[in-house]
C-alpha positions in Angstrom: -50.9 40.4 -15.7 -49.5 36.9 -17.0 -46.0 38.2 -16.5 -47.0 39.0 -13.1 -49.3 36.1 -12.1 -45.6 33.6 -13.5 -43.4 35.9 -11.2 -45.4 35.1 -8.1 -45.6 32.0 -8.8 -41.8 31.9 -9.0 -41.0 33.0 -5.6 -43.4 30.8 -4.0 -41.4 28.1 -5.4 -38.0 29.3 -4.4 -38.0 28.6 -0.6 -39.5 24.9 -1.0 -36.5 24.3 -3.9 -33.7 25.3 -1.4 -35.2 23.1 1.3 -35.6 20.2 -0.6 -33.5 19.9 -3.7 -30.8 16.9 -3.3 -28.3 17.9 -5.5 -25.6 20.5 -5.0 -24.8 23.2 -7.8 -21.4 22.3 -7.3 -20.1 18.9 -7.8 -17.3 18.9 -5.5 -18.7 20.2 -2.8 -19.9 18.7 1.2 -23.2 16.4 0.5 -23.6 18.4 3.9 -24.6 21.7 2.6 -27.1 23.6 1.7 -27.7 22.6 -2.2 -29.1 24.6 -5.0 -29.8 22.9 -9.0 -30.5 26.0 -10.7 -27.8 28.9 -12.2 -25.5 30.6 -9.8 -26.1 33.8 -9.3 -21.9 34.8 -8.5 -18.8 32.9 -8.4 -16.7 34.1 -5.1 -13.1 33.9 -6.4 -10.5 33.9 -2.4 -7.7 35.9 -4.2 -3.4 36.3 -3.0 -2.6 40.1 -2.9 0.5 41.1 -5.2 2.6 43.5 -4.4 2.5 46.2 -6.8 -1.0 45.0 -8.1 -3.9 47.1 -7.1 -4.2 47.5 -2.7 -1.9 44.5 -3.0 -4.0 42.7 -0.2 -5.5 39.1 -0.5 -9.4 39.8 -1.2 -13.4 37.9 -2.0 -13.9 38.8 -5.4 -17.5 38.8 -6.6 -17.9 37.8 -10.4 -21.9 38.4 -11.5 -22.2 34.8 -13.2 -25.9 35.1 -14.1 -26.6 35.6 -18.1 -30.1 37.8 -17.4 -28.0 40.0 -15.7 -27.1 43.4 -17.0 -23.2 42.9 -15.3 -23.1 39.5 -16.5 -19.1 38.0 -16.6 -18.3 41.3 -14.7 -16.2 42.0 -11.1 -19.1 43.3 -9.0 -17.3 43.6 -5.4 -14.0 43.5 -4.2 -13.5 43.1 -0.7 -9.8 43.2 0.9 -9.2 41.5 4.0 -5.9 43.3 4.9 -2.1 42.1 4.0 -1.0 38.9 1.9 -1.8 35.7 4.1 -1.5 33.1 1.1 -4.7 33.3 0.5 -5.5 29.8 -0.8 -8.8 27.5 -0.1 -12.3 28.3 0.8 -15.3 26.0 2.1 -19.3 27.0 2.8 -20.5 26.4 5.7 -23.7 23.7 5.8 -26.3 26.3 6.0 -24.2 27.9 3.0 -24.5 31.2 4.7 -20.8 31.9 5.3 -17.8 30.9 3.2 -14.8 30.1 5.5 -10.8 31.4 3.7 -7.5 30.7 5.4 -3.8 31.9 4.8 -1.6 29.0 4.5 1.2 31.6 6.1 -0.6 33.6 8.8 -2.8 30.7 9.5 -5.4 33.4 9.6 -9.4 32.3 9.0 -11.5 35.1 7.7 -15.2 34.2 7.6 -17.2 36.0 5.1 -21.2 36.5 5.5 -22.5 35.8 1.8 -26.1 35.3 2.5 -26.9 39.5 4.1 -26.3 40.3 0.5 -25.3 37.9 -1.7 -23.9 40.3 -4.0 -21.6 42.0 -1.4 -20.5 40.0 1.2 -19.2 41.2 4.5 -16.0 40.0 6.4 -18.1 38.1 9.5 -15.2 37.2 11.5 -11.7 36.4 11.5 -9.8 33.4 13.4 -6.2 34.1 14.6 -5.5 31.8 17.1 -5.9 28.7 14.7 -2.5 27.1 15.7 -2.7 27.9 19.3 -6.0 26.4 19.9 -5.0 23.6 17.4 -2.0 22.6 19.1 0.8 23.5 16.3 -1.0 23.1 13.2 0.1 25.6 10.5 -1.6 25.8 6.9 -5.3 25.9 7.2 -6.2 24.5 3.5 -9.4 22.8 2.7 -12.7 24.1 4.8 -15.1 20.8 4.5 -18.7 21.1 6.4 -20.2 18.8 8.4 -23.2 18.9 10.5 -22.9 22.0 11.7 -19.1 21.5 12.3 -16.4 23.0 9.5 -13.6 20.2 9.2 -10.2 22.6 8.5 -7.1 20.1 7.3 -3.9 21.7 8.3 -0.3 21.2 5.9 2.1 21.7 8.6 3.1 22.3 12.4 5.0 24.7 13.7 7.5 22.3 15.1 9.8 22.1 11.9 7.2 23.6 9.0 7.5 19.7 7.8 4.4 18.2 6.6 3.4 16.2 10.0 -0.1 17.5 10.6 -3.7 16.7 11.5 -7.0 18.5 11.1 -8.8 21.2 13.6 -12.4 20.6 13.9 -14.8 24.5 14.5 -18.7 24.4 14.9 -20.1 27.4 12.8 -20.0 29.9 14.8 -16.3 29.5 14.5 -15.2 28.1 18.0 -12.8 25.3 17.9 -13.6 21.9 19.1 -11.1 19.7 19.1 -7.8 18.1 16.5 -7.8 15.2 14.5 -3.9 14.3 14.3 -3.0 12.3 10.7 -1.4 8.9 11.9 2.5 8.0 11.9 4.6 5.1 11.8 5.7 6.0 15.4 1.3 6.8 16.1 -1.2 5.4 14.5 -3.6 5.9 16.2 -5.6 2.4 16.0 -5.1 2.7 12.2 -3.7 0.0 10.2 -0.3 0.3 7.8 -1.5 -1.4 4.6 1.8 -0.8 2.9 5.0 1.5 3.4 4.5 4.6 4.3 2.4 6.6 7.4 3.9 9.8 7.1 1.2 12.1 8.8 1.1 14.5 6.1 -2.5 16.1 5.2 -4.2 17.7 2.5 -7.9 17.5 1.3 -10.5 15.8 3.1 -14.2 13.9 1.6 -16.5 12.4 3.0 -19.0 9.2 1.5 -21.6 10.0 3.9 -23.9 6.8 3.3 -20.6 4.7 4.4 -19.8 7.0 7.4 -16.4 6.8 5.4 -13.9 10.0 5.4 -10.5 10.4 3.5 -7.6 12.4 3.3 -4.6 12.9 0.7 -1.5 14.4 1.4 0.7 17.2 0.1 3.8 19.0 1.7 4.8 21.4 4.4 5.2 25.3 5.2 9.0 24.4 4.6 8.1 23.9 1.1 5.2 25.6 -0.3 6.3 28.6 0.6 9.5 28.1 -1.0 10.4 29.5 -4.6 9.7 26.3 -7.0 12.3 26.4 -9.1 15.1 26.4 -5.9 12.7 23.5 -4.5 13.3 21.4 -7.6 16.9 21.9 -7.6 17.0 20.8 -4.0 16.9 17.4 -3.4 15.8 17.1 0.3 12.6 19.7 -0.5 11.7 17.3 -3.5 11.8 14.2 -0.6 9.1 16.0 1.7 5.9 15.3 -0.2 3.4 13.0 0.7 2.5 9.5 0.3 -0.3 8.5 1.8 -3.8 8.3 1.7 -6.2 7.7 5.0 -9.2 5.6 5.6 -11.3 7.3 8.6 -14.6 6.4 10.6 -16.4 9.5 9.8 -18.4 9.7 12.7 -16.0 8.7 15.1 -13.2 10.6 13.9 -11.2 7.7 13.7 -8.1 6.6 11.7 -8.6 3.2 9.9 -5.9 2.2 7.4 -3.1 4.4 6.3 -3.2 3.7 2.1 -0.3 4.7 -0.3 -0.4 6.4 -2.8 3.0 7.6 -3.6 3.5 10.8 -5.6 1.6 13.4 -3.5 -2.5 12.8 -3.8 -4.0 15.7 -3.6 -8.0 16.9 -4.6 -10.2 13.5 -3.5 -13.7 13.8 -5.9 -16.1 11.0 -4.5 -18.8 9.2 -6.2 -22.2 10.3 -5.4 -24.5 7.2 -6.6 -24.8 5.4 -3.0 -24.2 2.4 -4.9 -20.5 3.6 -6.2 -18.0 2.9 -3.6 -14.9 4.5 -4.3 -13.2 8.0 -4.6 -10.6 9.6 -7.3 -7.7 11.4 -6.6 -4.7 12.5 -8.9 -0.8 12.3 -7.8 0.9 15.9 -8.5 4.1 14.3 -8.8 3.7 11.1 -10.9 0.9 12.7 -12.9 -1.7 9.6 -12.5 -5.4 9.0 -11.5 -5.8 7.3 -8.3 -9.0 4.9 -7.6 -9.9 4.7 -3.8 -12.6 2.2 -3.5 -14.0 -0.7 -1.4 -13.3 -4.4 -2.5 -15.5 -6.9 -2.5 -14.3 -8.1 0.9 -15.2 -4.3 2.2 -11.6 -3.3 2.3 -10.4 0.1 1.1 -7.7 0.2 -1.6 -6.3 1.9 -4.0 -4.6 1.9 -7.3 -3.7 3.6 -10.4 -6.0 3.4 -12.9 -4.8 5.6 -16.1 -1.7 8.3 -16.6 -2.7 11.5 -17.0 -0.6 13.3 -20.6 3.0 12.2 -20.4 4.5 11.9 -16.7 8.0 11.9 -17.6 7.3 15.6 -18.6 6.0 15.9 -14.9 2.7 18.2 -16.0 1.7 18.6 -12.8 -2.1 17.3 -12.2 -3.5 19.9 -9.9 -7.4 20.3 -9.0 -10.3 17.7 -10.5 -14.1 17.7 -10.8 -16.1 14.6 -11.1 -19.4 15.2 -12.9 -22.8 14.5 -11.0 -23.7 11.2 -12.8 -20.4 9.8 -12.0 -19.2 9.8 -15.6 -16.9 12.0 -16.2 -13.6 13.4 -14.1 -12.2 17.1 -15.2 -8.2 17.1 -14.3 -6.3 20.7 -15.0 -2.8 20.0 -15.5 -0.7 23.2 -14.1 2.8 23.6 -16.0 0.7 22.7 -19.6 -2.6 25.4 -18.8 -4.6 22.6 -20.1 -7.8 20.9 -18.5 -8.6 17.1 -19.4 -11.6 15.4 -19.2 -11.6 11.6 -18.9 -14.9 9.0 -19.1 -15.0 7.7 -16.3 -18.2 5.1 -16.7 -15.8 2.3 -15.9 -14.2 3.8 -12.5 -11.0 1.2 -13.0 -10.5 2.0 -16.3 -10.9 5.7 -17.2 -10.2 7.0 -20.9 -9.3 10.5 -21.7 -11.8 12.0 -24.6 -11.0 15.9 -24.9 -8.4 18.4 -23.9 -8.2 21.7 -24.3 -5.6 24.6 -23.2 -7.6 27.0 -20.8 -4.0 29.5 -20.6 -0.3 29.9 -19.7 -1.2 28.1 -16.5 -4.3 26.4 -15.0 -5.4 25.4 -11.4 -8.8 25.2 -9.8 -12.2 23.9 -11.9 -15.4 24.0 -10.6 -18.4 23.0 -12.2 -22.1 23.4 -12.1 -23.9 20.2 -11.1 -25.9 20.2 -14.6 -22.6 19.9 -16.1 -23.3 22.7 -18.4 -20.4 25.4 -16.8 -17.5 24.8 -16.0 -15.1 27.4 -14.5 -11.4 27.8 -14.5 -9.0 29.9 -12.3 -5.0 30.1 -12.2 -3.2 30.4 -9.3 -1.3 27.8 -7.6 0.5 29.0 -5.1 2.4 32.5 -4.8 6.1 31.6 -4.8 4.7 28.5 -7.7 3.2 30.4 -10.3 5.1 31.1 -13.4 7.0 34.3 -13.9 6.7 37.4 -16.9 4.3 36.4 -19.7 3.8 33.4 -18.4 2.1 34.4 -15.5 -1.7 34.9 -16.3 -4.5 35.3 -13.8 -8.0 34.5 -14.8 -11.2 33.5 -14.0 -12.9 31.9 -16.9 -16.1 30.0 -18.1 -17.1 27.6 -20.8 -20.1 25.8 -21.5 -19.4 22.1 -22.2 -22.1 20.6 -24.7 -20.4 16.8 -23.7 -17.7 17.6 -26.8 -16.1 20.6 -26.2 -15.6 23.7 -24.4 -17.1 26.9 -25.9 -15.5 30.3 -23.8 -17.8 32.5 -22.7 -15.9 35.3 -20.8 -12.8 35.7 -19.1 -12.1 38.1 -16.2 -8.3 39.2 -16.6 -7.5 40.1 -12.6 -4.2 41.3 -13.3 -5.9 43.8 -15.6 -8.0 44.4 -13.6 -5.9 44.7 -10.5 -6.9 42.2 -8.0 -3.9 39.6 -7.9 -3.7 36.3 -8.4 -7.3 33.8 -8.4 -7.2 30.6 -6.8 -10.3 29.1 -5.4 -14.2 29.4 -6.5 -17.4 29.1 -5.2 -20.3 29.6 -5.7 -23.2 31.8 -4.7 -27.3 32.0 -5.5 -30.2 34.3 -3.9 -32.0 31.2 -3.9 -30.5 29.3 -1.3 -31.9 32.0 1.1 -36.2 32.1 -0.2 -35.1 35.4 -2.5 -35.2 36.6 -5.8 -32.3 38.0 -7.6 -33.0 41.8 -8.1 -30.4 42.2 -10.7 -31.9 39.7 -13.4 -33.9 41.0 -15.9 -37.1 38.5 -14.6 -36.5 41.0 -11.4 -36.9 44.2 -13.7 -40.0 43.6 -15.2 -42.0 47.0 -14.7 -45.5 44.7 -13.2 -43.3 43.4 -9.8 -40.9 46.0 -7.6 -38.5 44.1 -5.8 -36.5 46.0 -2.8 -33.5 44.0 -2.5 -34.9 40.4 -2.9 -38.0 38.6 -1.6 -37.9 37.7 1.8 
């Protein structure tokens, strides 16, 4: 009866937590979404097809990431969305019940419905017209939501495949709305050049919502990402298309500010989320340093390097970051060593690496829980970037981080287990939607039946 009377009790409390909890479960993710504090329930992993590797089709992988369950660290769905599109990035929407994937080279969107069932999602919709109704943007990348908008940064155009591009703008029920083109020396669209360089390229996108502040990095175009890597570092008009620049936007508005560089191709931004921390981190891929975008005492935006990540003659190749919840820590994978840094950040101009640790052959994406207790690693880059024979690993792993070290917990080998290559994470919990997880053993106990969740 006690069991029983605790249960109850349980799920009375579950709808009120994912209305008013203020934290996200993920660190890196829109302050605009639906949040969850508590442990995930799955980790959705946007997967490239290989040829000769299972259907050979890009695919949502569900990984079972809660401990009470019986298929804890296990694959528990698999769904193929039909042919290799580059599958790449993924973003929730702000209710959290769809998770928006694109294909940086069929500049498909495939909209998955992860709140039905969170345990099996469903493909929901896909987009195919994204560079028609964009006006020639190519390379839909990082899925950011806003008020019931989702913010989709392009790479390219299909003008020359270069990296001149802009961002398309969809309400959620996947409609477009309008583009934000990146400013250029020849447009800047009301923006101010603070130093060298307004190339237009585009990468990530973050918001500091309590400054009505957005900014974007920059990377490269279709030209070059899908190129093999080793012919684009032998050729030395590829290796000059990378970009520059950081921007400065009026979030509401829309609007270009100031054009920042930031030369050596910024790419993840991590913002603070204190209020009363004013700045934003990036890392440059090809100068391997940590970037700190922040507002000066006069309100300006700037940035500057603030520490070197390994050795950058060796070119290690900082990939994706984390910043921790309280601000004081920054995770930075570094993808040619398969190693993942983590840096004290408590002094934002001055951060100091305190642990490494190699995760595998190669590293990319990190995404951690917003207690700071799980982190997660996957290993794809891109398709034509990831290292060949042994070398070419692809995982999803966890650790538990104690504020020393990592200690693994499981690793999902997907070539083994023939799904392709993981990229990107995210992840998923029956709370967010008022239910119980039937799968845990808290759902089992023989006092409560639970058909498929509380409602």
């Amino acid at each position: 009866m006690m069991k029983r009377i605790i249960y109850l009790a349980m799920a009375a409390v579950i709808p009120l937590a994912s209305v008013f909890t203020v934290k996200a479960d993920e660190t890196c993710m829109s302050p605009y979404i639906a949040k969850i504090t508590g442990q995930e329930d799955y980790v959705y992993v946007w997967t490239l097809g290989v040829e000769g590797i299972g259907d050979e089709q890009d695919k949502l992988v569900t990984i079972d990431a809660n401990p009470s369950s019986d298929t804890y660290g296990t694959v528990v769905n698999v769904l193929s969305v039909g042919g290799r599109n580059e599958a790449h990035h993924s973003g929730l929407s702000d209710d959290r019940k769809y998770l928006w994937a694109g294909g940086l080279d069929t500049n498909q969107i495939f909209i998955f419905d992860i709140h039905s069932d969170p345990r099996t999602p469903t493909l929901h919709k896909v987009i195919t017209d994204f560079t028609d109704k964009s006006g020639g943007l190519v390379g839909p990348h990082t899925f950011y939501a806003l008020p019931g908008r989702m913010l989709v940064t392009a790479l390219s155009n299909n003008v020359d495949h270069g990296g001149r591009t802009g961002m398309a703008e969809y309400n959620n029920a996947g409609e477009f709305i309008a583009t934000h083109w990146m400013p250029t020396d020849s447009d800047l669209r009301g923006a101010t050049k603070s130093g060298q360089f307004a190339d237009g390229y585009g990468y990530d996108v973050r918001v500091k919502a309590d400054m009505n502040v957005m900014l974007t990095s920059s990377f490269t175009g279709w030209s070059n990402y899908m190129m093999d890597f080793g012919q684009m570092l032998q050729d030395g008009a590829a290796m000059q298309r990378f970009g520059n620049t950081m921007i400065v936007w009026d979030m509401h508005a829309r609007q270009p500010k100031k054009v920042l560089d930031v030369p050596g191709t910024p790419l993840e931004i991590r913002c603070a989320w204190d209020p009363s921390n004013r700045y934003c981190f990036t890392s440059t891929a090809l100068t391997s340093q940590i970037w700190l975008i922040y507002e000066d005492d006069q309100g300006e935006w700037q940035a500057k390097a603030v520490a070197d990540i390994g050795d950058p003659s060796s070119i290690p190749l900082p990939v994706d970051i984390s910043i921790t919840s309280d601000d004081k820590g920054l995770w930075v994978d570094t993808f040619l060593e398969g190693k993942a840094r983590y840096y004290d950040i408590s002094d934002p101009h001055a951060p100091k690496q305190v642990y490494e640790k190699v995760i595998g052959k190669q590293i990319n994406m990190v995404s951690q829980s917003w207690d700071g207790k799980r982190v997660y690693f996957s290993s794809s880059l891109l398709g034509n970037w990831d290292k060949l024979g042994d070398d070419d690993e692809q995982y999803v792993k966890l650790y538990h981080w104690d504020g020393e070290q990592l200690d693994h917990k499981w690793t999902v080998d997907f070539y083994a287990e023939g799904l392709g290559r993981a990229h990107q994470m995210r992840f998923g919990s029956y709370a967010l939607y008022g239910k119980i997880n039937p799968n845990t053993k808290l759902a089992k106990i023989d006092e409560i039946k639970v058909n498929g969740g509380l409602n």
